[in-house]
VOSETOR-410099 format. One line per field, with one value per residue (C-alpha): residue number from 1; x, y, z. Coordinates in nm, 2 decimals. Example, Ala and Ser with C-alpha at 12.3 -4.5 7.8 and 13.67 -1.06 7.14 Angstrom:
// residues 2
nr <- (1;2)
px <- (1.23;1.37)
py <- (-0.45;-0.11)
pz <- (0.78;0.71)
END
This chain:
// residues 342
nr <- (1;2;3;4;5;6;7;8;9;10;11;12;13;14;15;16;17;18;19;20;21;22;23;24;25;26;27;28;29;30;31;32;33;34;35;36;37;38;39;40;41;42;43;44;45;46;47;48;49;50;51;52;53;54;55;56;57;58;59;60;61;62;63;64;65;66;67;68;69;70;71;72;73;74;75;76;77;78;79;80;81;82;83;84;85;86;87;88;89;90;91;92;93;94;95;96;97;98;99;100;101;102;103;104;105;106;107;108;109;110;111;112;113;114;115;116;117;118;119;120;121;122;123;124;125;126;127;128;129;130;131;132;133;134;135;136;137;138;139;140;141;142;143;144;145;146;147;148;149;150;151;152;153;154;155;156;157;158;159;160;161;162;163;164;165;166;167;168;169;170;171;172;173;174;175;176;177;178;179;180;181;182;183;184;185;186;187;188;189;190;191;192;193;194;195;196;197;198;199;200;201;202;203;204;205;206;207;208;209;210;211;212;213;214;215;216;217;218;219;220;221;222;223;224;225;226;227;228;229;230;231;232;233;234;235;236;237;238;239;240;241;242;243;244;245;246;247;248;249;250;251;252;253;254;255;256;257;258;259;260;261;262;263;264;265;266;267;268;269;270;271;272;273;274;275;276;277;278;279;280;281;282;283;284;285;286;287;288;289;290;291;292;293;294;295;296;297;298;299;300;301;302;303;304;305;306;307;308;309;310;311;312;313;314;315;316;317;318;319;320;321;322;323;324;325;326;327;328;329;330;331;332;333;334;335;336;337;338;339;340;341;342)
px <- (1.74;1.72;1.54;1.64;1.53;1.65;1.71;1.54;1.17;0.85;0.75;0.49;0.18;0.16;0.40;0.71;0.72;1.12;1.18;1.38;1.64;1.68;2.08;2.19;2.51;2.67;2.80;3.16;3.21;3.07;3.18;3.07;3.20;3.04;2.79;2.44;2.55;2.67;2.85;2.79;3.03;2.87;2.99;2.84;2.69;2.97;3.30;3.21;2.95;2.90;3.06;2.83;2.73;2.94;2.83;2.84;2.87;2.50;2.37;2.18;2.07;1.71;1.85;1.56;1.57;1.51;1.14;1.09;1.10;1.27;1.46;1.68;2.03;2.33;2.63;2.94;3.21;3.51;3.49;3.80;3.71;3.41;3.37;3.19;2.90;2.94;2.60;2.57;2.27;2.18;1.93;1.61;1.46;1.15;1.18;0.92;1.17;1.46;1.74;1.66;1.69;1.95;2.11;2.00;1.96;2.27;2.60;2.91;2.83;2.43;2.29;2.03;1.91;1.97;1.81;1.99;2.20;2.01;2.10;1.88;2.18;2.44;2.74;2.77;3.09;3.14;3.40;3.42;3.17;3.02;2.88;2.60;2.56;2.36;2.38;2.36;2.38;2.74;2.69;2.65;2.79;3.13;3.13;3.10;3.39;3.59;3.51;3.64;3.96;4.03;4.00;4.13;3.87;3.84;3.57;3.40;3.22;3.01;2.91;2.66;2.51;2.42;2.76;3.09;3.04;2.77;2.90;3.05;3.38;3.49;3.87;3.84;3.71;3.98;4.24;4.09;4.08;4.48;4.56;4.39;4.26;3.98;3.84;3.57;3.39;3.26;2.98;2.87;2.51;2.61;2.96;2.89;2.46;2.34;2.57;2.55;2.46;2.40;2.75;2.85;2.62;2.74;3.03;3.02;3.28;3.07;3.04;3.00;2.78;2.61;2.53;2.29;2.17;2.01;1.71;1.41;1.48;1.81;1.73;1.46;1.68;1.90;1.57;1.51;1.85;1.93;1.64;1.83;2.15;2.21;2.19;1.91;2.00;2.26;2.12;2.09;1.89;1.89;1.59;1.48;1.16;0.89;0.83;0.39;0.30;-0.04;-0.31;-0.27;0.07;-0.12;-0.13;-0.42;-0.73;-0.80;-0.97;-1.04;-0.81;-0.64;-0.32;-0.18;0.07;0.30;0.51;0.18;-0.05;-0.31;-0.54;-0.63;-0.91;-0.75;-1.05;-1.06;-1.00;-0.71;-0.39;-0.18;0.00;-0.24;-0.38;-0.07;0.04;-0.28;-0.12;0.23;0.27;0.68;0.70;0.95;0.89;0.88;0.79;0.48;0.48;0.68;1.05;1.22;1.25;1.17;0.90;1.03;0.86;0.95;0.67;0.56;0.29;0.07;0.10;0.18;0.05;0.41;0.34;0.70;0.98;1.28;1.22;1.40;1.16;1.37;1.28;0.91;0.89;1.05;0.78;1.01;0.97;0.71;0.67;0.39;0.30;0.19;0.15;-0.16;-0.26;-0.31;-0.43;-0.69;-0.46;-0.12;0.12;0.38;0.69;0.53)
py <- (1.83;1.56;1.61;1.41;1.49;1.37;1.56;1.63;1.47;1.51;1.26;1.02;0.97;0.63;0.35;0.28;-0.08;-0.28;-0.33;-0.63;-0.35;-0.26;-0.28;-0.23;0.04;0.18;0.59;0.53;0.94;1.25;1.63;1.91;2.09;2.36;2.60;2.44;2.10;1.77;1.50;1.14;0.86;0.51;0.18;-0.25;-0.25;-0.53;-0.60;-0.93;-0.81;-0.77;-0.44;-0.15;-0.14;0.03;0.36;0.64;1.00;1.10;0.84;0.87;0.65;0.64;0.67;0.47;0.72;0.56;0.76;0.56;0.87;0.79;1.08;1.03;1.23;1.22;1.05;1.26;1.07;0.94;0.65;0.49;0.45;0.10;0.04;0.33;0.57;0.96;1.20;1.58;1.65;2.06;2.15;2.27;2.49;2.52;2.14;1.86;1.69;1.48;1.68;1.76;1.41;1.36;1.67;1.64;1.22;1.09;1.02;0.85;0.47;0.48;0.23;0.28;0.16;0.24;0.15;0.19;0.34;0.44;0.65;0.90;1.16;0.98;1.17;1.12;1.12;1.47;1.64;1.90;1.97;2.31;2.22;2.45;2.42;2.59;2.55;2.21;2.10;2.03;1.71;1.50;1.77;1.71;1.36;1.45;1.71;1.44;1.18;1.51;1.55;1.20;1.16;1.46;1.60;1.95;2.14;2.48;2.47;2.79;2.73;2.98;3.03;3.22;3.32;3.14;2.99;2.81;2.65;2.27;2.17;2.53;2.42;2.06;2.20;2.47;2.16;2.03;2.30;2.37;2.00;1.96;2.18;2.29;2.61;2.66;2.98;3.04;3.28;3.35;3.55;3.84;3.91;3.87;3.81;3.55;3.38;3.48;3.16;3.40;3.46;3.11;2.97;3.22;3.05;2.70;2.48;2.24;1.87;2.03;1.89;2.08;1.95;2.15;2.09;2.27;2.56;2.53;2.95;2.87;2.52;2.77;3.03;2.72;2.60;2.92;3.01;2.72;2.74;2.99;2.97;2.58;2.27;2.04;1.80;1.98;2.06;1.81;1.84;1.72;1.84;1.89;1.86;1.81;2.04;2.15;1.92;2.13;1.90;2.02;1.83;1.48;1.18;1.02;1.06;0.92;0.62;0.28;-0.05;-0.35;-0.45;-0.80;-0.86;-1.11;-1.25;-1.21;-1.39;-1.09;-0.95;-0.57;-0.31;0.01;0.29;0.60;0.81;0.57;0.56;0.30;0.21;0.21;-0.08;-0.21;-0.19;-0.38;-0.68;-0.58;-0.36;-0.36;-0.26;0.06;0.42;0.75;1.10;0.98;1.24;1.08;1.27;1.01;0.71;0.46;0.33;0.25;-0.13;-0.32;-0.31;-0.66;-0.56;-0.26;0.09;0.30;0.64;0.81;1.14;1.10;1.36;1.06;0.89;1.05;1.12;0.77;0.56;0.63;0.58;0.22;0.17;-0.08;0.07;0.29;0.52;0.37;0.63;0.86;0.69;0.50;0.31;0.38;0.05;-0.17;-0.39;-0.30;-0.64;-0.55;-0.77;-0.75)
pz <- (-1.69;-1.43;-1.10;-0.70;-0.40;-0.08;0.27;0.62;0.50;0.67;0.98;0.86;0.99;1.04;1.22;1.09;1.07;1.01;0.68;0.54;0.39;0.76;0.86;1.17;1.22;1.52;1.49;1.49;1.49;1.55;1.50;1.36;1.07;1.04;1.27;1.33;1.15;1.30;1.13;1.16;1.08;1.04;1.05;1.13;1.43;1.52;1.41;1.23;1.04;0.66;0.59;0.43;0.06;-0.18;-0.28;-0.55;-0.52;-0.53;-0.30;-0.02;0.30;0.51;0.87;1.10;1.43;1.78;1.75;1.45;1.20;0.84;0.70;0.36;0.39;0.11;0.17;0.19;0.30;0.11;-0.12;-0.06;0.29;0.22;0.54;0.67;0.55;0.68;0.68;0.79;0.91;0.95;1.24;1.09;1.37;1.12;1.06;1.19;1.49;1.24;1.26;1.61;1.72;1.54;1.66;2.07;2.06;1.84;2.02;1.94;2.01;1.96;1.73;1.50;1.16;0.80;0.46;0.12;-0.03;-0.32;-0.59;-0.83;-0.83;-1.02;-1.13;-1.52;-1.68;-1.88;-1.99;-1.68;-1.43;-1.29;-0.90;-0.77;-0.39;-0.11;0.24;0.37;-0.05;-0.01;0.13;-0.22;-0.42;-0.18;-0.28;-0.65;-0.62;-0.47;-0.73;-0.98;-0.82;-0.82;-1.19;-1.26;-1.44;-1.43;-1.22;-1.07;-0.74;-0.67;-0.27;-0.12;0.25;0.47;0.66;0.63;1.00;0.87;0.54;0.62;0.43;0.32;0.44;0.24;-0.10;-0.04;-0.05;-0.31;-0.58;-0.49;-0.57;-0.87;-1.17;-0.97;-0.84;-0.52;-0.52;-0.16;-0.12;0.20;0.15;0.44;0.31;-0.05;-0.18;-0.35;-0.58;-0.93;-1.14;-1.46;-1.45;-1.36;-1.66;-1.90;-2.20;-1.99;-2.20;-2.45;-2.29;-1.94;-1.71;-1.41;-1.09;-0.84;-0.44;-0.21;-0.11;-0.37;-0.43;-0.53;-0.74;-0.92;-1.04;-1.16;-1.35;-1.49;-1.62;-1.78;-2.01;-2.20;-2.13;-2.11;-2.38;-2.26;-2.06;-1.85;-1.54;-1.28;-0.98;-0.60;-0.41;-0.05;-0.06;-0.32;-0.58;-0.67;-0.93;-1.09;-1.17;-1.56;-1.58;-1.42;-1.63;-1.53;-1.29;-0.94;-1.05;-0.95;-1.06;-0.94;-0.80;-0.81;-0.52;-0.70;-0.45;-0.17;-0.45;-0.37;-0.62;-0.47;-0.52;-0.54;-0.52;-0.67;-0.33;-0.14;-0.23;-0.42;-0.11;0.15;0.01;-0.03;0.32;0.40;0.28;0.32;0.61;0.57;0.23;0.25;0.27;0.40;0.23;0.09;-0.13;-0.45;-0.37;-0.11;-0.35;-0.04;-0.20;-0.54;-0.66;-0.94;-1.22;-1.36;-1.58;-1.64;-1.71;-1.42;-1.38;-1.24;-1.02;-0.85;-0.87;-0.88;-1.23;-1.48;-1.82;-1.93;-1.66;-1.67;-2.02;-1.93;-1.69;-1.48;-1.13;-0.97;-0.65;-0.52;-0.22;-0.52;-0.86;-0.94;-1.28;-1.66;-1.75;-1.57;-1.33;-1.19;-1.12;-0.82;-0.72;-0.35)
END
């Protein structure tokens, strides 16, 4: 099982300073496809600019609000279409302010500023896929189930929320499963209950791969079910926040070490009760990021030396083993010294 989270993240604390990944875009489009969502069509701030990155289903973007708040949100838009980047943002009436300013402050022609993409979500090849979405989910899983179509690889979508008012793209996936060998399930909790992922898990074809966004409840009862009645390595998760972490299943204690800035030429004392990159910031006070609580993947360094001590929920059990990158709002140090590309 592999593990991403990205979606409407806390506001920091602190200042958000620019960031050299900053770029600047201009919302080309806005609508609203579903009750209580809004979608968001990006493109360069001007004509002659660079046009956006190319982009993978699975990817995600930082949007930089006017306030200055970072949230991460999928990309959802359609590949073939370069030039622009399209994001649907749900309002979070329980949230901390993003989606409300991007719900109440956002309008066709307003500028803001983006970081990324970046990717932890990557769509594997397999054989066929099973997609698990709920509510505001879709968003990466419809660029995945569009990536499916086009290659004409077989797939199951199994969509649930809370009433079919509410649930974006229902008419699009609907398209999609009659003009290709694929089937969306739509479950809307009021008409119908929860979706049945027992059911759905139950005689999957072998070389199936299953992709899952959405609330924690329903990424749990994913978890739990596919302990039993998946292969390992199956399951693959998108998060929207971060999950508890208990202090048995940390690698290392808060102690003291050094950081060596690389680029910055700084040696750093790191103490036992400050984090990794507070100390950092002290140096480097652009250095990306956002969550600070390991799950965004703004913050993601390159390692030169040492052996980090990962507490993130991005890094697949692979990529920590590697040791190559590190979330540095959360991890700390196994070894004596810590060598950054900063």
């Amino acid at each position: 099982m592999s593990t991403s989270i990205v979606g409407d993240r806390p506001v920091s604390s602190k200042e958000q300073t620019s960031s050299p990944e900053d770029r600047r875009v201009r919302i080309a489009g806005r609508r609203e496809p579903a009750q209580g969502v809004v979608e968001l069509t990006l493109v360069p701030a001007e004509t002659a600019d660079e046009p956006l990155e190319a982009w993978e289903p699975g990817a995600h973007i930082d949007l930089v609000l006017p306030s200055g708040t970072v949230r991460q949100y999928s990309l959802c838009g359609q590949g073939e279409r370069p030039g622009e980047y399209v994001v649907a943002v749900l309002r979070e009436p329980e949230g901390r302010g993003g989606s409300a300013e991007v719900h109440d402050r956002l309008t066709e022609g307003s500028l803001l500023s983006i970081r990324g993409p970046r990717n932890h979500f990557r769509l594997a090849e397999a054989d066929r896929y099973l997609f698990l979405a709920g509510g505001i989910g879709i968003t990466p899983i419809l660029a995945m189930v569009r990536r499916a179509a086009a290659t004409g690889t077989p797939w199951t979508l199994v969509y649930g929320g809370r009433t079919r008012s509410s649930m974006a793209y229902t008419a699009e996936l609907a398209e999609l499963a009659a003009s290709c060998e694929g089937e969306a399930q739509l479950v809307p909790q009021d008409e119908m209950g929860h979706p049945d992922f027992a059911a759905a898990f139950a005689d999957l074809p072998e070389g199936t791969a299953v992709y899952a966004c959405g609330p924690e409840p329903m990424l749990q009862a994913a978890e739990t079910l596919s302990e039993t009645l998946l292969p390992a390595g199956t399951l693959h998760l998108e998060r929207f926040g971060a999950k508890p972490v208990p202090d048995s299943e940390r690698t290392g204690a808060d102690t003291s070490f050094e950081v060596e800035l690389a680029r910055s030429g700084r040696t750093l004392t790191v103490p036992a009760d400050k984090r990794l990159i507070d100390v950092v910031r002290e140096v480097v006070p652009q250095v990306p990021f956002s969550c600070e609580e390991g799950y965004c993947g703004s913050c993601e360094t390159t390692v030169l030396d040492g052996t980090p001590d990962h507490r993130d929920q991005v890094l697949t059990p692979e990529e920590r083993d590697s040791n190559e990158t590190m979330m540095i709002c959360v991890g700390r140090c196994l070894s004596r010294k810590l060598v950054l590309d900063l």
